[in-house]
C-alpha positions in Angstrom: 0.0 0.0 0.0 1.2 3.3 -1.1 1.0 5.9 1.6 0.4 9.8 0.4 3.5 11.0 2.3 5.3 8.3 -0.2 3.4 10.0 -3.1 3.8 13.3 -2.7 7.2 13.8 -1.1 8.0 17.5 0.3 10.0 19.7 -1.4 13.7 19.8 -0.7 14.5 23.0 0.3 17.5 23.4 -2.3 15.7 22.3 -5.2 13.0 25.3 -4.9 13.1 29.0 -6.8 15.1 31.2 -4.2 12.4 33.5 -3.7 10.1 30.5 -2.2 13.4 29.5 0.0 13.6 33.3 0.9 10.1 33.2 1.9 10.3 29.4 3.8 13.5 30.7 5.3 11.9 33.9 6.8 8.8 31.9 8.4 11.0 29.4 9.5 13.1 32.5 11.4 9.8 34.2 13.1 8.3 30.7 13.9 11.4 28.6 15.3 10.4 25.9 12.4 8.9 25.5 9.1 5.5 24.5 8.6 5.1 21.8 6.3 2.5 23.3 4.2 5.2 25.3 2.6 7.7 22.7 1.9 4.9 20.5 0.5 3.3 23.3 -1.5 7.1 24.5 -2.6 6.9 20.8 -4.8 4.9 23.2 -7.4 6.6 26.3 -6.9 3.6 28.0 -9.5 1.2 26.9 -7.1 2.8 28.3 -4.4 3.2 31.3 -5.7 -0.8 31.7 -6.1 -1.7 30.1 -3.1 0.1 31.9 -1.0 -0.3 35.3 -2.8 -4.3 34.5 -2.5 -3.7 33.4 1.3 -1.8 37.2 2.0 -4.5 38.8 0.3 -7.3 36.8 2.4 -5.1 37.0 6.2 -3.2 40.0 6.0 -5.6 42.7 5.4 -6.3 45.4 7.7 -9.8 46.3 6.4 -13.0 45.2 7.4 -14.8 43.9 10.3 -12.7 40.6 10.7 -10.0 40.7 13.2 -7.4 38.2 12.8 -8.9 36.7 15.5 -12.1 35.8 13.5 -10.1 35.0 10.3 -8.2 31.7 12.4 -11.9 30.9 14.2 -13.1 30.5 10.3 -10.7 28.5 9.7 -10.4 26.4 12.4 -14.5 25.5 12.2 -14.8 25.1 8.7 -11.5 22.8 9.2 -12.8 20.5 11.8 -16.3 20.6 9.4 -13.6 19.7 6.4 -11.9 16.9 8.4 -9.2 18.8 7.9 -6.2 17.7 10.7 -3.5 19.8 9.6 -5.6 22.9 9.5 -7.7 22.3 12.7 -4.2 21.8 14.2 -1.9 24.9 12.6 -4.7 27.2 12.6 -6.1 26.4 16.1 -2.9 27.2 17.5 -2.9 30.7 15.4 -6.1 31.1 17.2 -5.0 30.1 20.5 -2.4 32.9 20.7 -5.1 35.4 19.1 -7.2 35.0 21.5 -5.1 34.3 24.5 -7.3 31.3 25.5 -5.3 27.6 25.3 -8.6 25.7 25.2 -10.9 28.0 22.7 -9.6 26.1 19.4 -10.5 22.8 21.0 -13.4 23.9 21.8 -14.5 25.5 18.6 -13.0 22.5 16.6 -15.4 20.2 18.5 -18.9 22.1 18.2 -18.3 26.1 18.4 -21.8 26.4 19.2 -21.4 25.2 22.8 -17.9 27.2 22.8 -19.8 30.5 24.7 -18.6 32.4 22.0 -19.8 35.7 21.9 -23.3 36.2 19.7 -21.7 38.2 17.0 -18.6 35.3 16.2 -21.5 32.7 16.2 -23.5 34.4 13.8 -20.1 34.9 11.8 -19.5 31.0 12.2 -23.1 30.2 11.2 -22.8 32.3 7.8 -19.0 30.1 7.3 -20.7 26.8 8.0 -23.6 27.6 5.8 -21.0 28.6 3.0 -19.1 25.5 3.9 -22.0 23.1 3.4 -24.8 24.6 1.8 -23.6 27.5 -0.1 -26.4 27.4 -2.9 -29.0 28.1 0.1 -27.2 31.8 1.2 -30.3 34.1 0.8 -30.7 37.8 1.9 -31.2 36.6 6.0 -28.0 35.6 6.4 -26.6 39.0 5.2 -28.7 40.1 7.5 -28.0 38.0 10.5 -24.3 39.2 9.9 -25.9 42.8 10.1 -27.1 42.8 13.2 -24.2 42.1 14.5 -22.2 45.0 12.8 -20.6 42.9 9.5 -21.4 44.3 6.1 -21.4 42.7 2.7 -17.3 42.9 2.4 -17.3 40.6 5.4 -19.5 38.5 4.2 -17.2 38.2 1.2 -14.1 38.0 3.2 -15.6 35.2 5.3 -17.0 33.8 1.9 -13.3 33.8 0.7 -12.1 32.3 3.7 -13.8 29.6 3.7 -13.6 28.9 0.3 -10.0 29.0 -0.2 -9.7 26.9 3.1 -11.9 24.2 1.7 -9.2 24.1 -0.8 -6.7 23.6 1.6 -8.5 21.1 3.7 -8.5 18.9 0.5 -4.7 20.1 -0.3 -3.6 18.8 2.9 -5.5 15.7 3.8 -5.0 14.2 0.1 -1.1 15.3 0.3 -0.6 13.5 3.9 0.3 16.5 5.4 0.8 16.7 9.0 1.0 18.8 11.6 4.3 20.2 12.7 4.6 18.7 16.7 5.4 23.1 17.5 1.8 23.7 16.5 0.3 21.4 19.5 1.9 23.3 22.4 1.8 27.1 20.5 -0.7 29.1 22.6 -0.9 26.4 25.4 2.9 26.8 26.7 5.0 30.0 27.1 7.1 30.5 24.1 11.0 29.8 24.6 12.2 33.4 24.0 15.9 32.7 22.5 
């Protein structure tokens, strides 16, 4: 039985374009390691290139109504909804440290309904899930759901996009083998070693 890891094997680090390894190199330097969705996604450096283009343009914004906050509680949900280990994992620790809580991705992951979230991140979470699974239902009461609690339609995009792009990388991962990095378990749950 061939094993996904055996089928796509990551990226070596000296094979890929120099500005991918200038990019792996300089997340590897604020992180302390490298997370393996870039040196699996470096295998196609094309791919890369979009993907994580698309995934600066979705994260790193500072407009909107979406803290970052929100952005990694998207993801994490929609994750755990996708199966997604790698995600639920990386991104639930992103979360962890937004929030400064070491048990809210766990709790979110599992059913972020009983999480006693605050009422405006569940309807957020509501309008994601209903994108994730049943996006062909959206109507003009979920834009208004989001409404009341202070998103407009840009939000709804950007949690739209999220979502969307996510799904991809639920797939991306879980059919590649990733896995998660062992640093991503404790991040957000342990003090970081300061070197």
């Amino acid at each position: 039985m061939t094993h996904t890891t055996d089928r796509y094997p990551a990226a070596e680090l000296t094979d890929v374009p120099a500005d991918i390894r200038a990019r792996i190199e300089e997340v590897g330097q604020q992180t302390g390691f490298v997370p393996n969705v870039f040196i699996h996604l470096a295998r196609r450096p094309a791919e890369f290139r979009a993907f994580f283009a698309y995934y600066d343009a979705l994260m790193e914004k500072d407009t909107g109504n979406l803290t970052k906050a929100d952005r990694e509680m998207i993801i994490t949900v929609t994750s755990a909804a996708n199966s997604c280990l790698y995600c639920v994992v990386a991104h639930g620790a992103v979360l962890r440290i937004f929030e400064k809580d070491p048990h809210i991705a766990d709790k979110v992951a599992l059913n972020y309904r009983h999480a006693d979230l605050p009422a405006r991140q569940t309807a957020m979470l509501d309008f994601a899930m209903k994108v994730q699974q049943t996006p062909w239902l959206i109507c003009d009461d979920d834009f208004a759901a989001l409404a009341a609690h202070g998103f407009d339609d840009e939000d709804a995009w950007d949690i739209t996009a999220i979502t969307g792009f996510f799904g991809l990388s639920n797939r991306m991962a879980t059919v590649t083998g990733m896995t998660p990095n062992p640093e991503f378990y404790l991040m957000g749950r342990v003090p970081r070693d300061k070197r």
